[in-house]
N, C-alpha and C positions, 0 to 999 in steps of 0.2 A: 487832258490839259487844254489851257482854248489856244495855244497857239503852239508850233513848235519848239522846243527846244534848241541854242544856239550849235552849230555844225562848229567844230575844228578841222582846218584842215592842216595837213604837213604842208603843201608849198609855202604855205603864210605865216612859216616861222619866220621872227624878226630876232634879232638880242635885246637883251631885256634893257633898257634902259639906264637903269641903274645897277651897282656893283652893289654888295657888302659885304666887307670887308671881314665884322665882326659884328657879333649879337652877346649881348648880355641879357639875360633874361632873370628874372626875380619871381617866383610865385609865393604865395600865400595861400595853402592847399585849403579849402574846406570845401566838401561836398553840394553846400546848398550856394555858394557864392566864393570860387575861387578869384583871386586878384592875381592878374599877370604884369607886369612891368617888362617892357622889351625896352632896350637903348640901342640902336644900329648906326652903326657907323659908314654912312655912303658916300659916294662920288658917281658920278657921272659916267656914264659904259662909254669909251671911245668910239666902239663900235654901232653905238645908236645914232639919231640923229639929236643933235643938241637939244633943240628944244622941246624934246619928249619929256613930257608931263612923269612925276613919281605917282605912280599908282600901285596900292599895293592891297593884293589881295584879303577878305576879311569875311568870315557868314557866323552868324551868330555870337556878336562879339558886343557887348556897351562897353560904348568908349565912354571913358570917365577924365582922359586928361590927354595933352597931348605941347611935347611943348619941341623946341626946334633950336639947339645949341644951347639949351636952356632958358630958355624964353619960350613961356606959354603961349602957344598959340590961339589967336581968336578964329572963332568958329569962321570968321569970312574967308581966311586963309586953307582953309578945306573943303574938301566934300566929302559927304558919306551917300554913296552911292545904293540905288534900289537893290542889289547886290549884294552888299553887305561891304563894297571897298571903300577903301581911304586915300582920296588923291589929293598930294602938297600944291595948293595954287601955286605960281611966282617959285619953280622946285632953286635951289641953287644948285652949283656946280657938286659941291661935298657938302658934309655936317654931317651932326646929329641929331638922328629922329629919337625921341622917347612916346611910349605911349603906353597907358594904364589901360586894358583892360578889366572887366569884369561878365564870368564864362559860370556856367549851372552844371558842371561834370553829371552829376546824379540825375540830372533829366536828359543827356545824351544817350539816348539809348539809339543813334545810329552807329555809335560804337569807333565813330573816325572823329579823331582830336582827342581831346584830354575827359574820360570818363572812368565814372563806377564801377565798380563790381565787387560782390562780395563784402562791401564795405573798406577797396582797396582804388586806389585809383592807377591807371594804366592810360597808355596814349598810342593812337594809330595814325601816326600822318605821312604813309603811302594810301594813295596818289596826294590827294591836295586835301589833308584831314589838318595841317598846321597851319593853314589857319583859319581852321575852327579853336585857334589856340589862340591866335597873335596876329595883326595886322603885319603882312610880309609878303616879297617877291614871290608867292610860293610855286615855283617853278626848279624842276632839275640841275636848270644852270648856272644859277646865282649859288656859290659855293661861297661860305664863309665860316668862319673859325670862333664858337657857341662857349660860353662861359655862363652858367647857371648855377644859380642859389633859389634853395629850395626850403622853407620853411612853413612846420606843421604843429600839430601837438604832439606833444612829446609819446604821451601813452596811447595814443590811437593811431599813430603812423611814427612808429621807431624807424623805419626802415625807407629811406629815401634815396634814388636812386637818377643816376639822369649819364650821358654819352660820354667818353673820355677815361679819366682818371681823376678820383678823388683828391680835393684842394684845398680840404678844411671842414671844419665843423667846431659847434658851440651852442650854447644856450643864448636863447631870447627871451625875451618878456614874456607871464604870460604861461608858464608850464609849457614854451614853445621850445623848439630848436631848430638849427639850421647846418645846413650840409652845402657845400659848393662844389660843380664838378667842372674840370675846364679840357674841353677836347684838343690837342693841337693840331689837329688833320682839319680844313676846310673839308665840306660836305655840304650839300644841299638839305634845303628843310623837311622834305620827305623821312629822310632820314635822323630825324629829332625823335630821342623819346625820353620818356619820365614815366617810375612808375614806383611809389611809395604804398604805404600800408604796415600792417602787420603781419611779417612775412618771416618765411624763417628759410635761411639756407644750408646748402650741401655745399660743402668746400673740398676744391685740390686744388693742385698747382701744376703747369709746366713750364720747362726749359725747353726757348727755341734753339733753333742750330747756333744764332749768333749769341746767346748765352742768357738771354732777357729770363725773369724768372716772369711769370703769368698767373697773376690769382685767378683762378677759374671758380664759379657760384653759380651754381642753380638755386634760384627763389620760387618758395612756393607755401602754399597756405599749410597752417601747420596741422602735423599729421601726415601729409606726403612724402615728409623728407625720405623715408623708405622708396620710394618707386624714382629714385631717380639715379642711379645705379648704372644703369644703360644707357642712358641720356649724356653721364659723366663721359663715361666710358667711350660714347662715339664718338662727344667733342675731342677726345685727347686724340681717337685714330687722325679724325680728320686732321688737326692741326701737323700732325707726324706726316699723313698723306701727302698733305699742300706743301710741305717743303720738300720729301723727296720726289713726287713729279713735277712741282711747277718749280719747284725754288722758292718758294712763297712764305715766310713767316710772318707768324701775329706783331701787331708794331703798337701796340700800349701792356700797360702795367696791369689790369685789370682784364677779364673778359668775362661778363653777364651773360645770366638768363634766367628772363622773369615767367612764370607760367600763368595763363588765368584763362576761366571756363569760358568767359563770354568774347568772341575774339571772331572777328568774320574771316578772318583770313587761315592759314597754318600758321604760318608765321612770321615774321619780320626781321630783317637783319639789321636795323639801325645801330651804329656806327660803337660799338662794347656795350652796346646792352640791347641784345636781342630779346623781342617780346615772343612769348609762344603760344598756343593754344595748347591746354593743357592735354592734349588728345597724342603729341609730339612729341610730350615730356616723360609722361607721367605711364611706368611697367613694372609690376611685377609678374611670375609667372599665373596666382589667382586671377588675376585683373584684364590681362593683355593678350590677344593671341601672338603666335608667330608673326602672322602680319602687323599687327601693332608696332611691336621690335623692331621689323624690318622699315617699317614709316619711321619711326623714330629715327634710325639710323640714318634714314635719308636724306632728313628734312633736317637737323642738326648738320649734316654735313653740309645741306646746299647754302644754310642761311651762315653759318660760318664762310663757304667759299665765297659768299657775296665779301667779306671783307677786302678784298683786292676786286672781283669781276662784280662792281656793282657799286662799290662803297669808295677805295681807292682811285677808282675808274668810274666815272658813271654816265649815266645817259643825258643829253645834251637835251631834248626834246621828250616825249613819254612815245613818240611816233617809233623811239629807238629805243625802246621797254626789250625787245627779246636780246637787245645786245647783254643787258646785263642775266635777264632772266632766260634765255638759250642757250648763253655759254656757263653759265652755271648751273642749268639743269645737264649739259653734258657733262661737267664737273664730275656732279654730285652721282652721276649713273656710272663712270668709273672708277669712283670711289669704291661704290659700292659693287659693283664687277670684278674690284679687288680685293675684297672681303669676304666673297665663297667663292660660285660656280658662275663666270664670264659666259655659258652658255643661256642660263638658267635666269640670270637677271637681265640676258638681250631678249630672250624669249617675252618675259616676265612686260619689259617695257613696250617693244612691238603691240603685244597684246592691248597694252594699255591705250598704245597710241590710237590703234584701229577701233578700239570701241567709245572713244570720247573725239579725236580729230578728224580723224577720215570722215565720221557722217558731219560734223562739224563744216568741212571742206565744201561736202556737198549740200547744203543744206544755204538756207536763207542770209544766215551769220558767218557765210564764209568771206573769210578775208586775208590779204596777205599777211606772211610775217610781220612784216613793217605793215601798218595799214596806212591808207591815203587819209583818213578821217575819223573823228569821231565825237559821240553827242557825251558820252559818260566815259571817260576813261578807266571805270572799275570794270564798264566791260568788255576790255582788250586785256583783262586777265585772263586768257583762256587758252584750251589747248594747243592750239595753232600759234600761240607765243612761244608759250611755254614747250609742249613736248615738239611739237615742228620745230620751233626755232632748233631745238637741242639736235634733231635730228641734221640741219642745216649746217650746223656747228659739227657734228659728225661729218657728213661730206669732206670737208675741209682736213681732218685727220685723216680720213679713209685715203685719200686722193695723194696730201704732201708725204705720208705715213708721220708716227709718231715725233722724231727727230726734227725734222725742219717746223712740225705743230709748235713743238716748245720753242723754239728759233722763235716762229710769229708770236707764239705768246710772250715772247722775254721782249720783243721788239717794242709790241702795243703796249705792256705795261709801263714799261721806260719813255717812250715818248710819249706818252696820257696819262703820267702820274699826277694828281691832282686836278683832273679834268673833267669836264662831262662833252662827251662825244658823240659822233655817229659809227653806227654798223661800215658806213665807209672805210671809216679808221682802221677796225677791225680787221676788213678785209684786206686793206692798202700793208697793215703790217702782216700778214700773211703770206702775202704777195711777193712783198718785199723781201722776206726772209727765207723766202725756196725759189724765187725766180720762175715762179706758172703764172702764169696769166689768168688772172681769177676774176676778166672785167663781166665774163658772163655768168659768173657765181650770185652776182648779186640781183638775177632774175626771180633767184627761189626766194629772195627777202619781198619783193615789190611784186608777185603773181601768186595768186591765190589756185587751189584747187591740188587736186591729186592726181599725179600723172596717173598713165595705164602704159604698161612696156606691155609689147608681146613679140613672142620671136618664133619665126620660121628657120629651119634650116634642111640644110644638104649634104650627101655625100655621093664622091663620083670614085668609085672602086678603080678605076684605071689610074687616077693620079694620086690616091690617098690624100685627096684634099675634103677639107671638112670646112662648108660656109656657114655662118651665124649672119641670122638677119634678123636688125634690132629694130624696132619702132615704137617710139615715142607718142602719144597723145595727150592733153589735158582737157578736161572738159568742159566745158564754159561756166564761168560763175555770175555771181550777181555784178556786173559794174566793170564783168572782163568776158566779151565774147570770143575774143582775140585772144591764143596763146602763143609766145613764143616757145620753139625747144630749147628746153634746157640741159646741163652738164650734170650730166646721169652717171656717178661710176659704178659701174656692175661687176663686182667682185664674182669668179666664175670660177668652173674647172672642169673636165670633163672625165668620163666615166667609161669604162669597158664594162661589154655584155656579164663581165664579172663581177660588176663593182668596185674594181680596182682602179685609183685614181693614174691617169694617163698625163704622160708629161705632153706640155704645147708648144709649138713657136709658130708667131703670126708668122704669116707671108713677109720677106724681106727680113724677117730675123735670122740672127746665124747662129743660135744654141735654142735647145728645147728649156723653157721652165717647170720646176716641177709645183704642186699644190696649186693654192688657189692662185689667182693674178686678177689684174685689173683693167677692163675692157670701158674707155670714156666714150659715152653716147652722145654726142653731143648736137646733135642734128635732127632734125624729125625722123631720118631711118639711116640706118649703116650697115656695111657687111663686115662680118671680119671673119679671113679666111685662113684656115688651120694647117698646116704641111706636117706630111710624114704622122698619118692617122690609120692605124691598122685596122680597124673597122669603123663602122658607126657608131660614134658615141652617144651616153646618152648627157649632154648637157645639164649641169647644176650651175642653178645660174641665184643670183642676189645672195650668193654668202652672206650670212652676217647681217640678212638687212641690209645692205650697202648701202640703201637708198630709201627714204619713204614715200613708195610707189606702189601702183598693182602692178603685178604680174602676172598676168591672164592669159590663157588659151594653152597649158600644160596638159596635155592629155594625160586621160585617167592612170593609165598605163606607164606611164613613164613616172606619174606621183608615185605610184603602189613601189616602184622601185625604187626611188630616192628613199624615200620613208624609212626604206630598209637598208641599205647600203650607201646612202650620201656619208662621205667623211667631215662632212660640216655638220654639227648639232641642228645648227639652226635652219637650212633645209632639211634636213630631216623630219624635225619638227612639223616646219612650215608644211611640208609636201603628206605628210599624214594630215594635218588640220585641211589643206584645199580639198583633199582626195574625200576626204570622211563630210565635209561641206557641200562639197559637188553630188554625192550621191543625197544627203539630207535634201535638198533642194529639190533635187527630182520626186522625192517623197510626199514633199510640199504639193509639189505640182499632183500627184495623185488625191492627197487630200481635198484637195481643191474643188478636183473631178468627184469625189463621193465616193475615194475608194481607202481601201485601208493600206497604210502604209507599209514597206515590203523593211527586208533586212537584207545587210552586207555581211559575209561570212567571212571578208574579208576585216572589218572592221573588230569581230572578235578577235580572230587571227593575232590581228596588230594587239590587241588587249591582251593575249595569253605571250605574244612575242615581249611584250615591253615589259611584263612582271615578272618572268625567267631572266631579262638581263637587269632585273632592277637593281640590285645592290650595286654594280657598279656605279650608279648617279640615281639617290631615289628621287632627288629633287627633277632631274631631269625626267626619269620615271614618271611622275606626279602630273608635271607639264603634260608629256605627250597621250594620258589618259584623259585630257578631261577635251571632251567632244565641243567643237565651236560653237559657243553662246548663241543665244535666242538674237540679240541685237547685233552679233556679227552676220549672223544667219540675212537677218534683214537689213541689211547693209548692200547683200549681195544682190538685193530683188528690186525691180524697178519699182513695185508698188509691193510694199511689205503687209505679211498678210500675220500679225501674232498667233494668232489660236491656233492655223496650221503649223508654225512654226513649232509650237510651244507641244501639240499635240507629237508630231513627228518625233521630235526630239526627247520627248518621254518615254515614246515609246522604243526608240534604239537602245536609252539609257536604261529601261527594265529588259530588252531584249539582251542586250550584252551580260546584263546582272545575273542572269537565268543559265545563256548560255555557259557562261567564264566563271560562274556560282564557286566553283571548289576550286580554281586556283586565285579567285580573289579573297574568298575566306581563309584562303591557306597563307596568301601574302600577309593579309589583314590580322591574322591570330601569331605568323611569325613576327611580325612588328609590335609586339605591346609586348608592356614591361621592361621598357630600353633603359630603366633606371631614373634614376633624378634628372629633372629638366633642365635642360641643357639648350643655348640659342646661337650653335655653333651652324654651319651651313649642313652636315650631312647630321644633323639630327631633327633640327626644320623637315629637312626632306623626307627623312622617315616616317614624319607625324603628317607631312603631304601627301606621301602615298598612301598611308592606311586609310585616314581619312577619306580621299579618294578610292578607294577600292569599298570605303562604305560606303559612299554613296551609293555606286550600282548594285551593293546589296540590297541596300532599302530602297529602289526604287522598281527592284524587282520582288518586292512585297516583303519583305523580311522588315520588320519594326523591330525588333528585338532585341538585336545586337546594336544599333542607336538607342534603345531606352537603357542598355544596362552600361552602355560607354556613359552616358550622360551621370548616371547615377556614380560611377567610379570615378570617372575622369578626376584626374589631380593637377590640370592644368586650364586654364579660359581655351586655348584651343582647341581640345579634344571635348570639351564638354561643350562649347559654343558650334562646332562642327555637329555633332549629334545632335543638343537642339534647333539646331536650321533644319535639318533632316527630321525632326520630327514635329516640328513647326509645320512642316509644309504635306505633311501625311493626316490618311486617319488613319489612330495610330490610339489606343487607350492610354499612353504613357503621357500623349499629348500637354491636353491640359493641365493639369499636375508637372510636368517639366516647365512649363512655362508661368503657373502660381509660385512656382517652390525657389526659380530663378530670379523671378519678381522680386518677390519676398525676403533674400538673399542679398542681391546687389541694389533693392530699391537709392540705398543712402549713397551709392556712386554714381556719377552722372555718367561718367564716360562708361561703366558696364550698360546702365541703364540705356544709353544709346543704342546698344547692339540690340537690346529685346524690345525694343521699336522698329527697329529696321528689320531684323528677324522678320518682325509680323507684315510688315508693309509689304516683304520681297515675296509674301506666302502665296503660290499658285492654287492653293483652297478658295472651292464655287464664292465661299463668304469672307474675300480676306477685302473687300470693297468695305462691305458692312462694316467688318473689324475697324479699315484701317479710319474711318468716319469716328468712331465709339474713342478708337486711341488719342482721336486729335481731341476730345474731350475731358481725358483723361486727367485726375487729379498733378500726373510726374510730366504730364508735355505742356513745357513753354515753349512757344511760339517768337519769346522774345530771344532765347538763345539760340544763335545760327546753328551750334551744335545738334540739337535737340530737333531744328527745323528741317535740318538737312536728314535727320536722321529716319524720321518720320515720313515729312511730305516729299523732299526729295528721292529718298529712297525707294519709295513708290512710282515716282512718277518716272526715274530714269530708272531704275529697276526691279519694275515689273510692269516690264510692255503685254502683258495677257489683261492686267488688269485693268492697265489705264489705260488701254486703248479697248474696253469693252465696249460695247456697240450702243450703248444705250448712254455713252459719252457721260457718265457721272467717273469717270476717273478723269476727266480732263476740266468738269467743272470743278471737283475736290480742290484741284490745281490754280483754280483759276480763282476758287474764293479765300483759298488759305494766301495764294500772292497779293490780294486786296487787301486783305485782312493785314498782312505783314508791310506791303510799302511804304505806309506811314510811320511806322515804328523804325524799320530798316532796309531803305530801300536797297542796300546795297546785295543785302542776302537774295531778297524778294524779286530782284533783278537775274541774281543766279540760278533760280528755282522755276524761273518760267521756261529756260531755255526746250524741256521737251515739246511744247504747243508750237514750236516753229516749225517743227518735220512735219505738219501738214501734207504736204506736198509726195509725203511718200506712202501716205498713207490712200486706203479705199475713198472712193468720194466722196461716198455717207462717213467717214469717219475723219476726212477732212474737212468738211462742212462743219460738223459739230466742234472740233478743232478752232478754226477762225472764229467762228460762235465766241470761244470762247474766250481767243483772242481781244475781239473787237469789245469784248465786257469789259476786259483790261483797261481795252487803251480808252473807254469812254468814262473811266473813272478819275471824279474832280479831283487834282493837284496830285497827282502821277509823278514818282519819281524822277530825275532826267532818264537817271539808268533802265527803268522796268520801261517807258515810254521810250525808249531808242531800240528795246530788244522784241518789242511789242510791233512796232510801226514796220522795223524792218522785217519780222516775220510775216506782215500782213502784203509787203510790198509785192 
């Protein structure tokens, strides 16, 4: 770009100038030349300064008319800014703005504002995509109450759809017609959508507590109405969930949802008619694996809970983006915690957090929850809003417990009903409603990075006293060298040389507590000292996750024994994944040296121990088999080395397969033939372990029993499980399982994604060559994020053996497919670069080639904002 893109920062929030009150909106849909009519009804913000000018955001919009209480305005009483805004010279106090646009949906193919697809049109304006619509305030905090009428052809867009409740409908001139919907909840513009076509839906209904009946509708292109079954299904838990834990019921007549393929986002909760990515929607058992099911489940529940924590409520600034999207990904996680195994889905998200936040943390793009700035605000879509924030929002539950949460959450909703706010709020009604002191809570929203706890402790046999010594660190980020300590609760318990959980009382307590309890760190180091302790315990400490932090310096010895006798799942877990890491690593370090990698006989051990108690939890089972990831692996290393990694790690997972051969063939052969597919929690888990116990067969040379799962399987998971497995082999059955899958699903986009990604993730000497040939490919567009993601992304964030080859064409693959995509969509192409920023962790020869390929990025003319902010800051 020749100059840099403009900085936002959060102190230099002002209020907007102007209010509005109401929008009236009128379109005339056609693809090549849609016509918008807006009427806004404003006044004057108290809270600004008087003679602040009306300027109102606008990019890609010809204005065609523009008139002011009805009176045309002349062009001298405006300006249309280099921009694309609209500012009223001489603004008055109040009035009425009108103004006509004319907008080209069908050449949108950034995908934000009012576009194509499919021959249907759909609308995306989170962040500031409305006004790629409409000349408008388009900012979170200007809340106004939207009445739209919407007119198209009758026979090529039946189906007209827009926020609120339906107002009317009728014929117009023309073989047209017209539909009107009128929202009565104010709402900010983000939250605006529209989405007509020829669509067809899946109908129910529910009754809330207060007795509202609810048209529920899945829209979707026709043909699908079959796969949306589950989709129904999770809408009605949620809504049932949201009132029995928060109190929360739906408050209109109607409640939408549109699905469509081409969508950069999951999906959107705009204000009764949620947009989806059909990837969200769209299951059957042919089609979807387990994991599908369970996204779906997720992402329905979280975009429905935005109707109160997002919608109801919403954010003041975009700088307070994780207030709505934090506490509704905590939602949306114990939703779903209360849908199977609370073990199983905290494991499940942990996992998730550490391999997209944590390096995230440490890395070029780390930033606070809240951040201080930003050049693009598509990209503060990211883990550290999203799963950080949630976990931040967790603190807060862990700490007040359950009861006084909903207290704060009844407070904040009640006093912020119709509002757009700050994280302040949030926390102030928290506060407010359990009487703690939460003013240093709000360090984890404004300090970036990822603590590291580590604890020492003691025991003096004469007085039966047992000390814990806690210490706190953070480690410097980009723009924070400086960390404060922060309010760490550490969910703990302690242990006798039997395993048997030991009741506590700190020093100064007069009763012992029994199970876990909760120890606040609040300081850079603390003691806390234990009375009336019959031996040396051994310490279980982050229950639950309590916290998202490291917890480091756990000797070996004390993990081997949590693993097996912690009474918390999730250490348990945890302390098998550090123990089985910590030795992997060491492994590393011999490869390094030129030697061959050894084995833990312990780590068998723990494989033959976890498939004897698996019926009891196979999901749990499933979790604690599968040995920590290649990119958690290098997570843990200062300068990450893949080929060792990726080496070692194959080789435990063929050593275990050898060693544990007959009783995971015995697990493996007792789990099939469970009957007809079922997507309850312990039959998921069933189809996890086996699956899992395949792997370490076939990866201790066995093809065989993946080539004949693939050929039977009666389900996309078990037969998507065995082709990954033999995707990544030589293997005879290979090719031919991957023609014959082709072949099979070519006409679904969403199976078709998986057999791109499949190929992308393959640790085969030639899956470079392949994945170059796929991007060629008659079925890969580059224009569907879907499709992009599936292919180049998948590649590049997962499979670090390939893209970090030494001869750096996995990182230019990267670097010419995000050229190649910026101009079409920057918003994707911004997403897709983020692997090329861990530089910094990489060898020097593989960092070098890295910024290489950076610097091609960012020297490429007319550069997104988004790809050139994520470009610049990587290089920084």
């Amino acid at each position: 770009m020749a100059e840099s893109p403009k900085t936002t920062h959060r102190a230099d929030y002002a209020p907007p100038a102007f209010l509005v009150d109401s929008v009236d909106l009128a379109f005339e849909l056609d693809p090549k030349a849609t016509i918008v009519r807006a009427a806004l009804a404003l006044r004057r913000n108290p809270a600004a300064p008087a003679d602040a000018p009306l300027r109102l955001d606008g990019e890609a919009l010809e204005l065609l008319e523009a008139k002011l209480d009805g009176v045309a305005l002349p062009a001298s009483r405006y300006l249309l800014g280099q921009d694309g805004s609209f500012t009223l010279l001489n603004s008055p106090a109040a009035g009425r703005l009108e103004t006509t646009v004319r907008i080209a949906p069908e050449k949108n193919t950034l995908l934000s504002g009012l576009y194509t697809s499919g021959g249907n049109f759909y609308t995306q304006c989170e962040a500031e995509g409305f006004r790629r619509i409409t000349f408008f305030l388009d900012r979170p905090d200007v809340l106004s109450r939207y009445t739209v009428t919407i007119t198209a052809d009758r026979d090529a867009v039946p189906v007209m759809l827009s926020n609120g409740n339906p107002d009317g409908s009728g014929a117009a001139a023309g073989n047209r017609h017209w539909v009107r919907w009128v929202d009565p909840h104010p709402k900010p513009s983000y939250l605006f959508a529209l989405v007509a076509g020829d669509l067809v839906n899946v109908h129910d209904q529910f009754t809330t507590k207060s007795g509202r009946l609810v048209s529920l509708n899945i829209w979707v292109r026709r043909g699908d109405e079959d796969r949306c079954g589950h989709a129904m299904d999770s809408l009605k838990r949620s809504m049932t969930w949201d009132e029995e834990v928060f109190g929360l019921e739906y408050d209109l007549d109607v409640f939408n949802i549109a699905a469509v393929s081409d969508f950069n986002m999951g999906a959107m909760e705009n204000k009764g008619l949620n947009v989806f990515n059909t990837k969200y929607v769209l299951a059957q058992p042919e089609t979807a694996t387990d994991g599908d099911y369970q996204g779906i489940e997720t992402v329905i529940a979280h975009e429905y809970f935005h109707n109160w924590t997002g919608n109801r409520v919403t954010c003041r600034d975009w700088f307070q983006l994780s207030l709505k999207e934090g506490l509704t990904v905590f939602r949306d996680q114990e939703f779903s915690a209360d849908q199977g195994s609370r073990a199983v889905k905290r494991i499940r998200d942990v996992r998730g957090l550490r391999a997209a936040q944590f390096p995230e943390d440490a890395g070029p793009m780390a930033h606070p929850v809240r951040p201080e700035s930003y050049i693009e605000i598509d990209n503060f879509y990211t883990p550290t809003v999203y799963q950080k924030g949630a976990e931040v929002v967790r603190l807060l539950h862990t700490r007040l417990g359950a009861a006084a949460f909903r207290r704060g959450m009844d407070l904040y909703i009640s006093r912020n009903d119709n509002q757009a706010v700050t994280i302040e709020d949030f926390v102030t009604a928290m506060q407010d409603a359990s009487g703690v002191d939460l003013s240093h809570h709000m360090r984890w929203y404004d300090q970036a990075g990822t603590p590291e706890v580590t604890a020492e402790d003691s025991y003096d046999a004469a007085t039966r006293r047992y000390t814990l010594k806690l210490r706190q660190h953070t480690p410097p980020t980009p723009g924070q060298a400086e960390k404060a300590p922060l309010s760490i609760p550490i969910a703990m318990g302690l242990l006798g040389t039997d395993g048997a959980e030991l009741p506590t009382r700190l020093a100064g307590e007069n009763a012992a507590q029994s199970g876990t309890r909760l120890l606040m760190l609040d300081e850079a180091e603390q003691s806390f000292t234990f009375e009336d302790v019959p031996a040396p315990p051994v310490p279980s400490l982050l229950r639950g996750f309590s916290a998202p932090v490291r917890l480091k310096g756990v000797p070996q010895g004390r993990l081997r024994f949590l693993a097996v006798h912690d009474t918390d799942p999730f250490v348990r877990w945890e302390s098998g994944q550090q123990y089985a890491a910590a030795f992997m690593l060491a492994q590393v370090a011999r490869v390094q040296r030129g030697e061959a990698p050894g084995f833990d006989t312990a780590l068998a051990e723990a494989v033959t121990n976890t498939l004897a108690q698996a019926d009891a939890d196979p999901a749990f089972a499933a979790e604690a088999l599968v040995l920590p990831g290649e990119g958690f692996l290098a997570d843990q290393m200062e300068v990450a080395d893949p080929v060792a990694i990726h080496a070692v790690r194959q080789a435990i997972r063929a050593e275990i397969g050898r060693v544990c051969g007959a009783a995971l063939r015995e697990t493996y052969q007792r789990l099939a033939g469970a009957g007809p597919y079922r997507i309850d929690g312990r039959s998921i888990g069933r189809r996890a372990l086996r699956n899992a116990c395949l792997a370490y067969l076939t990866a201790s040379g066995d093809t065989a029993l993946a080539a004949a799962q693939y050929d039977s399987a009666s389900n996309m998971t078990d037969q998507l499980a065995a082709l990954s497995l033999l995707a990544d082999a030589e293997a005879p059955a290979r090719a031919a399982a991957l023609a014959s899958f082709h072949a099979k699903w070519r006409g679904d986009d969403l199976v078709l994604d998986k057999w791109f990604s499949i190929q992308a993730m393959s640790s085969r000497p030639d899956t470079l060559e392949a994945v170059r040939a796929l991007y060629t490919h008659p079925d890969f567009d580059l224009k569907n994020p879907n499709r992009a993601r599936s292919l180049v992304g998948a590649f590049a964030a997962g499979n670090p053996l390939h893209f970090h080859d030494a001869s750096g064409e996995g990182y230019r693959f990267l670097a010419d497919a995000v050229i190649a995509l910026d101009p079409i969509n920057g918003q994707t192409a911004a997403r897709l670069i983020g692997p090329l920023g861990l530089w910094r962790r990489q060898s020097e020869a593989r960092g070098a080639l890295m910024r290489k390929e950076l610097e091609r990025v960012l020297a490429t003319p007319n550069l997104s904002k988004g790809t050139f902010e994520k470009a610049s800051k990587a290089l920084a």
